[in-house]
C-alpha positions, 0 to 999 in steps of 0.5 A: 869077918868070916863066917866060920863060927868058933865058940868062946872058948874055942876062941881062948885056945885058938888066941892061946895058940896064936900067942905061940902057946902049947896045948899045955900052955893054953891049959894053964892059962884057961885052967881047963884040962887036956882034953877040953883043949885037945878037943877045941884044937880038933874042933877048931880045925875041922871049922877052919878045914885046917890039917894041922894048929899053925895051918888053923892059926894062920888061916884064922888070921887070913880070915880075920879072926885073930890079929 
């Protein structure tokens, strides 16, 4: 496992998003707002050096943080 650390519910939007989901999907699914999911996309590719989602999701699959 890397040693990126992602917090739990930055781990639920990241696996959301891995799943194909949308912000607005993810919102759903974790019943939380736009702005708490927009804000874990950000954070979640600034830990991951991502410049955009799908380069987020796939670097988190190269380093074994998702399947």
């Amino acid at each position: 496992m890397s040693g990126i650390n992602l917090s739990p519910f930055e781990m639920d939007v990241l696996q959301c998003l891995a799943e194909g989901m949308n912000k607005r999907g993810a919102m759903h699914k974790l019943g939380k707002s736009s702005k708490e999911v927009w804000g874990a996309m950000r954070s979640i590719q600034s830990k991951l050096s991502a410049p955009s989602v799908p380069r987020a999701v796939e670097k988190a699959r190269e380093q074994g943080l998702i399947k």
